[in-house]
VMD Tcl script that builds the backbone (N, CA, C; Angstrom):
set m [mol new atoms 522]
animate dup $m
set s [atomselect $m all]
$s set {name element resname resid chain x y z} {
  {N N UNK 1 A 241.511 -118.927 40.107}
  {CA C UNK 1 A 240.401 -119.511 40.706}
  {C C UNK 1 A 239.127 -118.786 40.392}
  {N N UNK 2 A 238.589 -118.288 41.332}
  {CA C UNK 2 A 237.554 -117.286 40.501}
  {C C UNK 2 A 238.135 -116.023 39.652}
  {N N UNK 3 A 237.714 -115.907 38.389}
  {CA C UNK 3 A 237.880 -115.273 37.584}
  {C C UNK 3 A 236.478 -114.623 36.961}
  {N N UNK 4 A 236.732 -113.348 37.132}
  {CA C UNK 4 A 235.328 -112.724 36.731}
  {C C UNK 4 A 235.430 -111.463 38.023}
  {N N UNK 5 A 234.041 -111.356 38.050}
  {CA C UNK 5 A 233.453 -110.221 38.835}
  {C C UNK 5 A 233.856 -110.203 40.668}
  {N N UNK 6 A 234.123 -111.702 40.961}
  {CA C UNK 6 A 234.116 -111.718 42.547}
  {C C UNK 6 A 235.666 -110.984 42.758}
  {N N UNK 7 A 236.832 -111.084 41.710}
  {CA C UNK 7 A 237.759 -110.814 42.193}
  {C C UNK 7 A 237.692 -109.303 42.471}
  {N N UNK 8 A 237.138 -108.446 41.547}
  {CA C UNK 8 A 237.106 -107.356 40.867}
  {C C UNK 8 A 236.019 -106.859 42.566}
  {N N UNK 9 A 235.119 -107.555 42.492}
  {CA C UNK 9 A 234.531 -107.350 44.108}
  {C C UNK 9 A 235.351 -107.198 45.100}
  {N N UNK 10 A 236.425 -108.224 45.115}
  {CA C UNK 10 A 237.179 -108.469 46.565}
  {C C UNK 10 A 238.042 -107.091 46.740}
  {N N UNK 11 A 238.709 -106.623 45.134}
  {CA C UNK 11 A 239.331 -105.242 45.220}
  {C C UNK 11 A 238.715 -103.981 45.445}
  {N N UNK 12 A 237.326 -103.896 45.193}
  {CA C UNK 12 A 236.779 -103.062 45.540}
  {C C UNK 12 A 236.694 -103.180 47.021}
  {N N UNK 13 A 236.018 -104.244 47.159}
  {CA C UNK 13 A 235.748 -104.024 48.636}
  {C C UNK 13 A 236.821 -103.695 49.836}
  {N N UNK 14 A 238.165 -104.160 49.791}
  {CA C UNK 14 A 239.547 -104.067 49.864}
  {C C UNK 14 A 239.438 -102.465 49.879}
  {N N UNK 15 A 239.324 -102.036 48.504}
  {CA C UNK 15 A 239.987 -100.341 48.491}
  {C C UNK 15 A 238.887 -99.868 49.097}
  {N N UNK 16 A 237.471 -99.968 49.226}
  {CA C UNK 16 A 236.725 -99.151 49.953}
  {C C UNK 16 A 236.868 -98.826 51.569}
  {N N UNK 17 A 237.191 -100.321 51.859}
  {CA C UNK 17 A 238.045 -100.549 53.325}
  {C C UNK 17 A 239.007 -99.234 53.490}
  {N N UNK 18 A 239.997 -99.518 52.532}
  {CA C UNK 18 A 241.569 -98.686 53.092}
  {C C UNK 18 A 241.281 -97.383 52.785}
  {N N UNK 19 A 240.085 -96.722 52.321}
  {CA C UNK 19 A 239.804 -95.780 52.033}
  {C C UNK 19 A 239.006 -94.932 53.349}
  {N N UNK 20 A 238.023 -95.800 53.612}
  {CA C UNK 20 A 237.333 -95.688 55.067}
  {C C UNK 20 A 238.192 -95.543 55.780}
  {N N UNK 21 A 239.361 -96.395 56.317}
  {CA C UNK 21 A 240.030 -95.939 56.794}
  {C C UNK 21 A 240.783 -94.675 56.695}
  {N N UNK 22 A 241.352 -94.502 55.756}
  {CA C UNK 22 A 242.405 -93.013 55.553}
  {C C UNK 22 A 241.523 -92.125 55.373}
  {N N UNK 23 A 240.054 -92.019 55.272}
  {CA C UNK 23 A 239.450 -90.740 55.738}
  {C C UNK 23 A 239.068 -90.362 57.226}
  {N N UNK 24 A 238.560 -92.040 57.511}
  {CA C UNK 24 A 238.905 -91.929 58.991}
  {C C UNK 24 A 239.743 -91.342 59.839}
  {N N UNK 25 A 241.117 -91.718 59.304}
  {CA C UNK 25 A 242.027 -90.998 60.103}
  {C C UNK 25 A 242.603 -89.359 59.872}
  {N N UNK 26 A 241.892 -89.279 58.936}
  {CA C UNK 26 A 242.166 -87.755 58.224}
  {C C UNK 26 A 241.341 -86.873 58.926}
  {N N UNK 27 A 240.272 -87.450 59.366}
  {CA C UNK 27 A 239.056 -87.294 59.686}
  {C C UNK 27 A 239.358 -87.239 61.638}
  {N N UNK 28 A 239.996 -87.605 61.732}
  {CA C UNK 28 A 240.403 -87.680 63.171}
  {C C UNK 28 A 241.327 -86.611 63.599}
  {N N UNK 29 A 242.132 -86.237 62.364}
  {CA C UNK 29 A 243.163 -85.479 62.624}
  {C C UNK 29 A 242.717 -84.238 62.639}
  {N N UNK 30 A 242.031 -83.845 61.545}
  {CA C UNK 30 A 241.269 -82.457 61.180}
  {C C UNK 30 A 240.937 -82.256 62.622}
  {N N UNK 31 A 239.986 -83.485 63.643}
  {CA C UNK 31 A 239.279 -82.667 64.263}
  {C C UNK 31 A 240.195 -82.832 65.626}
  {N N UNK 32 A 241.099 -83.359 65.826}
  {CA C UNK 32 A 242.458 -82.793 67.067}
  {C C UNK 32 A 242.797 -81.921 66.820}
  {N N UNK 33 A 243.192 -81.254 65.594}
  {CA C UNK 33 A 243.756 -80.149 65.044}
  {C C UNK 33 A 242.490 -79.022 65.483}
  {N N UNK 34 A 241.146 -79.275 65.245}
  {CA C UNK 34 A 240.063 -78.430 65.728}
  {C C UNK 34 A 239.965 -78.337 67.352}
  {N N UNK 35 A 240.135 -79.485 67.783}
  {CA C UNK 35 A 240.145 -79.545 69.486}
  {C C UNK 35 A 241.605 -78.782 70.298}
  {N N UNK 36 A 242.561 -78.786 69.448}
  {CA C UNK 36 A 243.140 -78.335 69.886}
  {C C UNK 36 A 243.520 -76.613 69.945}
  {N N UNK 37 A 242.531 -76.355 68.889}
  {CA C UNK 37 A 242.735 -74.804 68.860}
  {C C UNK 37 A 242.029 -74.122 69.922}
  {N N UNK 38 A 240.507 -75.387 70.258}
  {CA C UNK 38 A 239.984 -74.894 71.099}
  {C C UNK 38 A 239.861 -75.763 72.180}
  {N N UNK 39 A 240.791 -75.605 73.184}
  {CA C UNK 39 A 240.528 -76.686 74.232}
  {C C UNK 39 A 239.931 -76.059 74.867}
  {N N UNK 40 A 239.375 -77.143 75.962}
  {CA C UNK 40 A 238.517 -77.009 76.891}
  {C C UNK 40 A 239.100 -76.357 78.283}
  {N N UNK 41 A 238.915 -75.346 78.970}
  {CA C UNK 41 A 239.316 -74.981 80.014}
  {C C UNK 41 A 239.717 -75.991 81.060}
  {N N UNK 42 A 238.535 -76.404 81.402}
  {CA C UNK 42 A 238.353 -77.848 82.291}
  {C C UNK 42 A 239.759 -78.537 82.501}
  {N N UNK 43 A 240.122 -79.289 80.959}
  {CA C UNK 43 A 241.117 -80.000 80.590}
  {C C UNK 43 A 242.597 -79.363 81.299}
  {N N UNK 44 A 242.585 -77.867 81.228}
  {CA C UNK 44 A 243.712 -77.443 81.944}
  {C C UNK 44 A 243.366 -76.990 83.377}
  {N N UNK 45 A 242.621 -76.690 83.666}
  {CA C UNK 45 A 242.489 -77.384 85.599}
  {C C UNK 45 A 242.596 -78.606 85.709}
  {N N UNK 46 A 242.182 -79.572 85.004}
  {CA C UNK 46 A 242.588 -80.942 85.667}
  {C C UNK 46 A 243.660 -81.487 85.715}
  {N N UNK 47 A 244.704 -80.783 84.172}
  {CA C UNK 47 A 245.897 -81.057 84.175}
  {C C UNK 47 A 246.884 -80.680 85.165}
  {N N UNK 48 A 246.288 -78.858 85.504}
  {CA C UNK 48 A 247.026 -78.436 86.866}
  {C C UNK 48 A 246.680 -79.026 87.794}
  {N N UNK 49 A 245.194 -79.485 88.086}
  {CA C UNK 49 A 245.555 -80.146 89.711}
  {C C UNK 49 A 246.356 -81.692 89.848}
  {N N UNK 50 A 245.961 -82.016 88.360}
  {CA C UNK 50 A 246.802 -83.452 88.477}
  {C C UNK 50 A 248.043 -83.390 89.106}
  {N N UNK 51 A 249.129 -82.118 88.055}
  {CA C UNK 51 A 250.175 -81.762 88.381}
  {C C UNK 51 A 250.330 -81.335 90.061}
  {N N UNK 52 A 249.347 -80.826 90.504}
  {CA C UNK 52 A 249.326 -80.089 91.651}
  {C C UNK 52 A 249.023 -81.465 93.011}
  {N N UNK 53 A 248.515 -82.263 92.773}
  {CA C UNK 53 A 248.334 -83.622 93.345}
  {C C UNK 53 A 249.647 -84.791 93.105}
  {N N UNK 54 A 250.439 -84.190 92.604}
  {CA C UNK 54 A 251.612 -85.408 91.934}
  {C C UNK 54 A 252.648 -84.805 93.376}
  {N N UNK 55 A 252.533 -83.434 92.919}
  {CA C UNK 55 A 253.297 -81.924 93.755}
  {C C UNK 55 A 253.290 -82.706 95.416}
  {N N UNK 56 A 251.883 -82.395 95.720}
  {CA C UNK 56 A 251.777 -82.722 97.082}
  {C C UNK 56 A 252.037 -84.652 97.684}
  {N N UNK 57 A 251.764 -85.285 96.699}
  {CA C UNK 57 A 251.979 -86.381 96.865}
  {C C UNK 57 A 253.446 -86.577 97.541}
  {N N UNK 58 A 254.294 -85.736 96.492}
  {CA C UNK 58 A 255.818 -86.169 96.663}
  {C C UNK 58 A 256.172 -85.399 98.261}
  {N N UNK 59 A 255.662 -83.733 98.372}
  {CA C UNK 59 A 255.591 -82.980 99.833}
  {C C UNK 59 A 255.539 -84.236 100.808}
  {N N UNK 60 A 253.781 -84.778 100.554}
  {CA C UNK 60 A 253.561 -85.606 101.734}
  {C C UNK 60 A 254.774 -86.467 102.197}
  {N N UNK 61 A 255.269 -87.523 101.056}
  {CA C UNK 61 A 256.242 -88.405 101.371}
  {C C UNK 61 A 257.422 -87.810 101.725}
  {N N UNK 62 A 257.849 -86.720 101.625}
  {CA C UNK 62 A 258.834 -86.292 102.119}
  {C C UNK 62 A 258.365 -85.703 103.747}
  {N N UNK 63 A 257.211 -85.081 104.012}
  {CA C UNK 63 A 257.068 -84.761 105.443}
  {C C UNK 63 A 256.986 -85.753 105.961}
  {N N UNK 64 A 256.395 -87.128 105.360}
  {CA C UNK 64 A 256.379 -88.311 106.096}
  {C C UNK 64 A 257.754 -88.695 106.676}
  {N N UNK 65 A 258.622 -88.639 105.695}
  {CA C UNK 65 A 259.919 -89.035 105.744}
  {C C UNK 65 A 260.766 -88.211 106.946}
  {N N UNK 66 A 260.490 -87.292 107.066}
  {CA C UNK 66 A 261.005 -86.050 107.896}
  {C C UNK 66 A 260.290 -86.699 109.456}
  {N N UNK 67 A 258.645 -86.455 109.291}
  {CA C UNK 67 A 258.110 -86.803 110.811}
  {C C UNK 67 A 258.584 -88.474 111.328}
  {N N UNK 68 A 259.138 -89.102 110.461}
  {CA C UNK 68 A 259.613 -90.268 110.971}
  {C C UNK 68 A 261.006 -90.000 111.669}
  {N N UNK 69 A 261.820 -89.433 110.944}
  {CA C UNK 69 A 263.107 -88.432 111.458}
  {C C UNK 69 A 263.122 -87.929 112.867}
  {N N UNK 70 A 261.867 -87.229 112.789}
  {CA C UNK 70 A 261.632 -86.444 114.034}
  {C C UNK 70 A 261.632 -86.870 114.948}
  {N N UNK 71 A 260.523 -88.162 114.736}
  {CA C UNK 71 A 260.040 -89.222 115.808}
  {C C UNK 71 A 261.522 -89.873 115.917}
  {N N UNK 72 A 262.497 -90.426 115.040}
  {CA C UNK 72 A 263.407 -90.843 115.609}
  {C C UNK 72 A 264.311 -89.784 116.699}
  {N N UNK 73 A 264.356 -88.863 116.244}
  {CA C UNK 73 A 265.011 -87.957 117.145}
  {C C UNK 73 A 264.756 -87.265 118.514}
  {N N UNK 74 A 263.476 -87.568 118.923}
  {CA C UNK 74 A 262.441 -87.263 119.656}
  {C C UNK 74 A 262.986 -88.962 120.792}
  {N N UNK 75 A 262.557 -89.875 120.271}
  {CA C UNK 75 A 262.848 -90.830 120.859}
  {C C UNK 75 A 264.518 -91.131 121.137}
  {N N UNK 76 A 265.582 -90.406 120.438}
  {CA C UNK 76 A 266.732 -90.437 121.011}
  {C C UNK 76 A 267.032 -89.356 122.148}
  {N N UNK 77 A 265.825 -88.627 121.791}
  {CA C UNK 77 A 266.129 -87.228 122.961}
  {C C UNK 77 A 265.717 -87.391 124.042}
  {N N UNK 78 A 264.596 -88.276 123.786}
  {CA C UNK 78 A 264.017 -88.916 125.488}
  {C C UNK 78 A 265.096 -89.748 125.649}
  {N N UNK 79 A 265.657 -90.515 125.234}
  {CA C UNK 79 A 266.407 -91.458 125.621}
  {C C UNK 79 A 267.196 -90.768 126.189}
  {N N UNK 80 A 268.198 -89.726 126.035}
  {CA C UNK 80 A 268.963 -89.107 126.468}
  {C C UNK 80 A 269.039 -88.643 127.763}
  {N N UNK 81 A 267.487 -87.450 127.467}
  {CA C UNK 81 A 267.293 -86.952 128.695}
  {C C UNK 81 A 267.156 -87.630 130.275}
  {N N UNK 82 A 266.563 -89.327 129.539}
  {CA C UNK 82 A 266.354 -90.058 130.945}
  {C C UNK 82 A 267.641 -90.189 131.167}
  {N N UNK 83 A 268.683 -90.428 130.604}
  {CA C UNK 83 A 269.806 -90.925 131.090}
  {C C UNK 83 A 270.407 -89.435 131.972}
  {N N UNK 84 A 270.478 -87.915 131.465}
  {CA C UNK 84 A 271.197 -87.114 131.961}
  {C C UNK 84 A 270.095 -87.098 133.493}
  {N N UNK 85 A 268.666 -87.415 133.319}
  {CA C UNK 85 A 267.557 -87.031 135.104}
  {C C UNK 85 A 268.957 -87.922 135.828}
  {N N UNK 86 A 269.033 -88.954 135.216}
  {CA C UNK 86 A 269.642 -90.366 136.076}
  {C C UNK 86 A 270.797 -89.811 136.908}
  {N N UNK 87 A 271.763 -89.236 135.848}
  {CA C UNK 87 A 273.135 -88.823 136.232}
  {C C UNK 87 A 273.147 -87.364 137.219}
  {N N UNK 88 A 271.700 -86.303 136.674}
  {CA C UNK 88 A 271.575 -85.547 138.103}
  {C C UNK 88 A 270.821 -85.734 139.157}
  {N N UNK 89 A 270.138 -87.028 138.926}
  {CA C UNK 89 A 269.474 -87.991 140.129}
  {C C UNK 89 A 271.010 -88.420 141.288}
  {N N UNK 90 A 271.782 -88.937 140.379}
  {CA C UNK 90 A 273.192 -89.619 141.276}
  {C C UNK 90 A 273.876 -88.205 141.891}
  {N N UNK 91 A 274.101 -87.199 141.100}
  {CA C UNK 91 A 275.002 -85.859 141.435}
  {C C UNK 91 A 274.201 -85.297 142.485}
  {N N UNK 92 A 272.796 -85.493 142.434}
  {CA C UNK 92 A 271.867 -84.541 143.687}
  {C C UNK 92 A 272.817 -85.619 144.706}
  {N N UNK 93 A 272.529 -87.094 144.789}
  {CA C UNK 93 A 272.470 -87.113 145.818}
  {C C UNK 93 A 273.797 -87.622 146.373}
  {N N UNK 94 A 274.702 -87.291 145.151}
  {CA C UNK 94 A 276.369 -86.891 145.821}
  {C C UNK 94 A 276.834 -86.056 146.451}
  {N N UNK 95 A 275.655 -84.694 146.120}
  {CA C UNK 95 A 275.701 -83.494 146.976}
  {C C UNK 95 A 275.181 -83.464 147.774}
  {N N UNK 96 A 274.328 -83.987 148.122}
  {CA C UNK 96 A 273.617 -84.272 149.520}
  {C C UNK 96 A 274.249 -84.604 150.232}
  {N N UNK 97 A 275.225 -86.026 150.283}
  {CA C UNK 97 A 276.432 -87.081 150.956}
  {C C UNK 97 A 277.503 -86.207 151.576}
  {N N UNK 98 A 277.584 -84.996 150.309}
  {CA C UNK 98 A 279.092 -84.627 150.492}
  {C C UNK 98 A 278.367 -83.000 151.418}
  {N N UNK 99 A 277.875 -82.786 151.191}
  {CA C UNK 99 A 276.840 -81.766 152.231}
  {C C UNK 99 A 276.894 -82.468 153.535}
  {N N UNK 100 A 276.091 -83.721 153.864}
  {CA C UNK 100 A 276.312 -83.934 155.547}
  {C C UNK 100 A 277.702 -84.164 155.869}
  {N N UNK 101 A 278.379 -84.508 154.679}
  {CA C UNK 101 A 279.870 -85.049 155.258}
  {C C UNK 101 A 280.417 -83.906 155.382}
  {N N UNK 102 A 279.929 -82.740 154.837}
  {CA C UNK 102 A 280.520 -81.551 155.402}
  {C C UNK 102 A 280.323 -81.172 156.897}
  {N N UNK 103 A 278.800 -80.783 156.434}
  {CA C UNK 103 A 278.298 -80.375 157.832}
  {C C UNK 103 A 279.308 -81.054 158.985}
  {N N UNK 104 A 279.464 -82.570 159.035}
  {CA C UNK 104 A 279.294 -83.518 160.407}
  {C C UNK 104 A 281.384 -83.000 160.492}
  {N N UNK 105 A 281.762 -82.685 159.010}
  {CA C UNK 105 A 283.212 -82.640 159.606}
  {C C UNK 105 A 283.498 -81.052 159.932}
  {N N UNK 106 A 282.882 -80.287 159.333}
  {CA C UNK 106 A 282.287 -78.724 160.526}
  {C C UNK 106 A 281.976 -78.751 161.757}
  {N N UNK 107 A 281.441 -80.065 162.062}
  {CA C UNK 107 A 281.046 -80.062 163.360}
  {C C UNK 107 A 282.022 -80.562 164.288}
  {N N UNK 108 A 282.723 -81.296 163.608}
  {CA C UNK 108 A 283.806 -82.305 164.451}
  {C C UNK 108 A 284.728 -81.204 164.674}
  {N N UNK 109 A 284.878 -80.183 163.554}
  {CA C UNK 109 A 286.010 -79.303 163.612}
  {C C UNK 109 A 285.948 -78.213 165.054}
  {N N UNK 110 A 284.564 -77.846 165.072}
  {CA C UNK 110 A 284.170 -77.463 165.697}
  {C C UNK 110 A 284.480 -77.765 167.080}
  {N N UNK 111 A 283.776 -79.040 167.565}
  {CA C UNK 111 A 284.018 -79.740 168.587}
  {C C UNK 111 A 285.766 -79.379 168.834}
  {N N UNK 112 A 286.309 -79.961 167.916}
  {CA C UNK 112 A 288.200 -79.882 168.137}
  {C C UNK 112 A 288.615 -78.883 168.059}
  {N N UNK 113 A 288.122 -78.008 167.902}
  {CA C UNK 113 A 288.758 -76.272 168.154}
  {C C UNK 113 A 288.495 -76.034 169.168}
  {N N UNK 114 A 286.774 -76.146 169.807}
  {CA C UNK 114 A 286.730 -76.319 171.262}
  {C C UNK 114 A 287.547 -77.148 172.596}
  {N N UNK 115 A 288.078 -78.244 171.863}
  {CA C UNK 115 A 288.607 -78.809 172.583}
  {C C UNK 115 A 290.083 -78.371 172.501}
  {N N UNK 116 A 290.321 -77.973 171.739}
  {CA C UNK 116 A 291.982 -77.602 171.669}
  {C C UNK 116 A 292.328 -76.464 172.687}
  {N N UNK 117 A 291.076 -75.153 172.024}
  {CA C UNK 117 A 290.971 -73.805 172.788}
  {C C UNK 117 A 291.255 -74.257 174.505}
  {N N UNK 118 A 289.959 -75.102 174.736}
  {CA C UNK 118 A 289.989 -75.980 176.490}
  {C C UNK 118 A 291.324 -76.190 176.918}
  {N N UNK 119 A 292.211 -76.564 176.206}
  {CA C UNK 119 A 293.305 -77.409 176.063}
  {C C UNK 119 A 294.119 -76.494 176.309}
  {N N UNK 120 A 294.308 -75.670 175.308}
  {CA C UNK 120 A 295.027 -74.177 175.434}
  {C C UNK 120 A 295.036 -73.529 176.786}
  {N N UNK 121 A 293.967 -73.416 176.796}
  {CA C UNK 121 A 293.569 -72.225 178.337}
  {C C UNK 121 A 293.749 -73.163 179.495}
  {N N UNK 122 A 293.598 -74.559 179.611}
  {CA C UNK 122 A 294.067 -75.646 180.628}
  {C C UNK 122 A 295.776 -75.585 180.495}
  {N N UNK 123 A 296.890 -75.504 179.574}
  {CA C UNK 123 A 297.701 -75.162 179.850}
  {C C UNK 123 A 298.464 -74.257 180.102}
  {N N UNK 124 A 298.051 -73.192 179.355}
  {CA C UNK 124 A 298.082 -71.787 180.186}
  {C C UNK 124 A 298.081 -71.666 181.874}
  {N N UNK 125 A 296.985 -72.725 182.068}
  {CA C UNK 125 A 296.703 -72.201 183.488}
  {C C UNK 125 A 297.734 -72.434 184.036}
  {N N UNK 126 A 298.141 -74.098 183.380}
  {CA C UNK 126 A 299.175 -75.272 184.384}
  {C C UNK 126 A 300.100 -74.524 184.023}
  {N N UNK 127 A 300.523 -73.779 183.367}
  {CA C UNK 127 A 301.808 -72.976 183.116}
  {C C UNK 127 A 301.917 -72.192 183.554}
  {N N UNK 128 A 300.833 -71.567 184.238}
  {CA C UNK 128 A 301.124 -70.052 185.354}
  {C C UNK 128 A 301.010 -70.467 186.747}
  {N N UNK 129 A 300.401 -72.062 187.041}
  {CA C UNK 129 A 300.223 -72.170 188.368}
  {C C UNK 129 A 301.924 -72.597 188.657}
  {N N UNK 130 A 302.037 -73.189 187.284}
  {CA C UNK 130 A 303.824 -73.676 187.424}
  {C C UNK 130 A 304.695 -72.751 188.080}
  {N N UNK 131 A 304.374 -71.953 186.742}
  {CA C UNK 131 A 305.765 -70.877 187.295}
  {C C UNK 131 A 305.348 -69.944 188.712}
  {N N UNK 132 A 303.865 -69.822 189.481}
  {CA C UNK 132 A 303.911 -69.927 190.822}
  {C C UNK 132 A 304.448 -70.710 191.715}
  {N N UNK 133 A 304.339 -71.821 191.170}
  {CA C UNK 133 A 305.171 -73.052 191.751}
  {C C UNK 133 A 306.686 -72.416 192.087}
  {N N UNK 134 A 306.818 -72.307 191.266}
  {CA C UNK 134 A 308.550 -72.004 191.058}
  {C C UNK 134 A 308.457 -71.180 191.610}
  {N N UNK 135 A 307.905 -70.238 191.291}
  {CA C UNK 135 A 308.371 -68.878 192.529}
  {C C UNK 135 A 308.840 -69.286 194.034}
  {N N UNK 136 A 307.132 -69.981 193.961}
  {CA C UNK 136 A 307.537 -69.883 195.831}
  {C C UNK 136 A 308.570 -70.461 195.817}
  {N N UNK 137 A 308.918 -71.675 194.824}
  {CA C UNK 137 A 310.178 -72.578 195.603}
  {C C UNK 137 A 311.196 -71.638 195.580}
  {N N UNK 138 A 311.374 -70.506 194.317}
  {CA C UNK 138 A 312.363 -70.051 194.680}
  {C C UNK 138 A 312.716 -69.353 195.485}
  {N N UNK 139 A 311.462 -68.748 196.477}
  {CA C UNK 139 A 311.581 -67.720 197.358}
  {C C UNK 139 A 311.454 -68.387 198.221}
  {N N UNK 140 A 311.171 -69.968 198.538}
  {CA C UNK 140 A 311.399 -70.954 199.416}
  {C C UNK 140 A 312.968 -70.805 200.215}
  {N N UNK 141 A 313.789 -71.456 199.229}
  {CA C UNK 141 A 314.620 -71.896 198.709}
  {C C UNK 141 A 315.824 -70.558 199.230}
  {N N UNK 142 A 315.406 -69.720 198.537}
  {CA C UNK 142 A 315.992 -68.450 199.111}
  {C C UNK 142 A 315.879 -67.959 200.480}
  {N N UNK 143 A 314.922 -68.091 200.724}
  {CA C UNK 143 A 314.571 -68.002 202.489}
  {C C UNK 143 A 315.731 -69.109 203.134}
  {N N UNK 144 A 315.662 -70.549 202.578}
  {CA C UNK 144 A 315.992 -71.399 203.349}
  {C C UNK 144 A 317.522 -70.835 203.416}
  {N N UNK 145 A 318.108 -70.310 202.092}
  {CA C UNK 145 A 319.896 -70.233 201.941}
  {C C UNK 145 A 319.761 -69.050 202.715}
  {N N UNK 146 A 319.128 -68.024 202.868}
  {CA C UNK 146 A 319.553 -67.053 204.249}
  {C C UNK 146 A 319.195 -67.352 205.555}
  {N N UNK 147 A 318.366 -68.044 205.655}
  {CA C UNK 147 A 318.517 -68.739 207.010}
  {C C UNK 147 A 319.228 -69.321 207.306}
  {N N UNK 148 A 319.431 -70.280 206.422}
  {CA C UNK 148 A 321.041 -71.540 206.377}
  {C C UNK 148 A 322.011 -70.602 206.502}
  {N N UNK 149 A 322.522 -69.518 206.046}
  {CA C UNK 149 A 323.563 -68.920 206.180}
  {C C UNK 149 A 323.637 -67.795 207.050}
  {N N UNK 150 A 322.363 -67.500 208.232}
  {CA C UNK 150 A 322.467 -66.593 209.138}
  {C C UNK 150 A 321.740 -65.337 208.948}
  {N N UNK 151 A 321.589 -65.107 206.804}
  {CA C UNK 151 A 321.528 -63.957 207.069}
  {C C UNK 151 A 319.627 -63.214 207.731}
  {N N UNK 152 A 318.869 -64.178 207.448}
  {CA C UNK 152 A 318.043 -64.131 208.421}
  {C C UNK 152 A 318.191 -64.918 209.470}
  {N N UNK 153 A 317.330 -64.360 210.153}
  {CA C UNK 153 A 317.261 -65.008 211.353}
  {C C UNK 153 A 316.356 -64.460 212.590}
  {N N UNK 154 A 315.521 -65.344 212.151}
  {CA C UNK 154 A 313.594 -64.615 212.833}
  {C C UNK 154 A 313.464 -64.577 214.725}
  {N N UNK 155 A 314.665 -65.673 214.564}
  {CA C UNK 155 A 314.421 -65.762 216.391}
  {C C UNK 155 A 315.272 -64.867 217.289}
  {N N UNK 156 A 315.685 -64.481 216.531}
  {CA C UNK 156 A 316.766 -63.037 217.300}
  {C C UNK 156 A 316.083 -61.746 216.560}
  {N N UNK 157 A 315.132 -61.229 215.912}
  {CA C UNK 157 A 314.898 -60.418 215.763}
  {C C UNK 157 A 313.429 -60.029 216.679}
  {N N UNK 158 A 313.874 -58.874 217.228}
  {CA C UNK 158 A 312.214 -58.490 218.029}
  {C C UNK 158 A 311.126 -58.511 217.143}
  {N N UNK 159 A 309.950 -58.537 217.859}
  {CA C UNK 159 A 308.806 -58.974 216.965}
  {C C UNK 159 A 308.060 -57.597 216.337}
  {N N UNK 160 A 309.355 -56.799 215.824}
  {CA C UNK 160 A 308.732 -55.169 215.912}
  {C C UNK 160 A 308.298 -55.314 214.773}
  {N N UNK 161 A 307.483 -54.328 214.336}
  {CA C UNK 161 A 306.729 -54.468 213.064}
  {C C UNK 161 A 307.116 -52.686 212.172}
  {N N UNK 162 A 307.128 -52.990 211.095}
  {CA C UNK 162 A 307.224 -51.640 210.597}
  {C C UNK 162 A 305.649 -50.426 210.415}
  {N N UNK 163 A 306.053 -49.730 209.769}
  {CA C UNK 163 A 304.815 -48.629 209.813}
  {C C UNK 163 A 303.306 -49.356 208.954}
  {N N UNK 164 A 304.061 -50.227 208.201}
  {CA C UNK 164 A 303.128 -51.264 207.385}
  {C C UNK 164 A 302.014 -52.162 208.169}
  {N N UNK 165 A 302.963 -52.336 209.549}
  {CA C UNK 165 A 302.224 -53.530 210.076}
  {C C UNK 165 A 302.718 -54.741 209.484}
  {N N UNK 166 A 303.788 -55.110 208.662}
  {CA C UNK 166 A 305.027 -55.752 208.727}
  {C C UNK 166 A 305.697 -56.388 209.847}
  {N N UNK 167 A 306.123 -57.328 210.027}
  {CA C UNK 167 A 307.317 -57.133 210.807}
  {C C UNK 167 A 308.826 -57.005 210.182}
  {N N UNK 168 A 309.669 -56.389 210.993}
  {CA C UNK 168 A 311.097 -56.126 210.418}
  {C C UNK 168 A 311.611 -57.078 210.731}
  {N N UNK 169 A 312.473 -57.062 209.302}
  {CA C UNK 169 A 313.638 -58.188 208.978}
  {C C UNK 169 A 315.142 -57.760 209.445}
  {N N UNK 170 A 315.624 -58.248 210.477}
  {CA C UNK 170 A 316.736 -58.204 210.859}
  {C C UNK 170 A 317.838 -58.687 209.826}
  {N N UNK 171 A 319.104 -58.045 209.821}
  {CA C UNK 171 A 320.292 -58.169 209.255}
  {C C UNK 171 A 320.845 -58.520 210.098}
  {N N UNK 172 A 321.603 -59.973 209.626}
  {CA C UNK 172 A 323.123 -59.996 210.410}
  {C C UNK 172 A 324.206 -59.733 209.939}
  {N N UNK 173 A 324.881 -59.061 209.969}
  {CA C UNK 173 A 326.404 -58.787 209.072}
  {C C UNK 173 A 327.208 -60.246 209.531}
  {N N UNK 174 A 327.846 -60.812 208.368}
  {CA C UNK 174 A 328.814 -62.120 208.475}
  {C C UNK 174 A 330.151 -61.477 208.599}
}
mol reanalyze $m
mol bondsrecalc $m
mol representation Tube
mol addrep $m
């Protein structure tokens, strides 16, 4: 098609291109290779705090992670604790219950020891007025069988009295 000078143009212009380019990039490299001998201070503080901001980022989410923990555990511990006030809310006042029910059966005991003791010393008594009882009857009783049988006998004896101020008891021989 065209034949002549335009083609001979298009290759030039072509290689001047790919040429621009590959000095370009030669040209780029030289000077990374220069930047890098001399970097910039800056560049490595920012890299450390970057690093140092990545650091704390991950801290944070993990204390986050933890104070959520906490808070759960915090809220199971209240939970808890209300339940154990509850259960020494009920135990106070089982001990309280079982406290007057003491007291009142101390007292009853009380009362019934008194009353038993009463009881005691009321038969005691009836048991000694008894066996007075018995006496006399038996010295009743005994009087009556020596009289019945003669061996006293008050109306035949003079009304003498001994040194006591007694009177004497006559014998009858059978």
């Amino acid at each position: 098609m065209f034949e002549g000078p335009p083609e001979k143009f298009l290759f030039i212009a072509c290689g001047a291109f790919v040429l621009g380019w590959v000095v370009a990039k030669f040209g780029v490299w030289l000077s990374n290779r220069v930047r890098e001998r001399t970097r910039d201070p800056r560049d490595d503080r920012i890299r450390s705090l970057e690093a140092e901001h990545r650091v704390a980022k991950t801290d944070s989410s993990k204390a986050a992670e933890a104070g959520e923990t906490l808070k759960q555990q915090l809220a199971e511990a209240e939970g808890s604790v209300k339940e154990l006030e509850k259960v020494r809310l009920e135990q106070a006042n089982k001990i309280a219950q079982l406290r007057k029910d003491l007291k009142d059966s101390v007292k009853k005991t009380r009362e019934l020891r008194t009353e038993l003791s009463d009881r005691a010393t009321e038969s005691v008594r009836s048991e000694v007025k008894l066996r007075e009882v018995e006496t006399e009857l038996e010295v009743t009783r005994a009087s009556t069988d020596l009289i019945a049988t003669g061996v006293l006998d008050y109306s035949m004896a003079p009304e003498d009295e001994d040194d006591d101020g007694e009177p004497k008891v006559s014998k009858v021989a059978t």
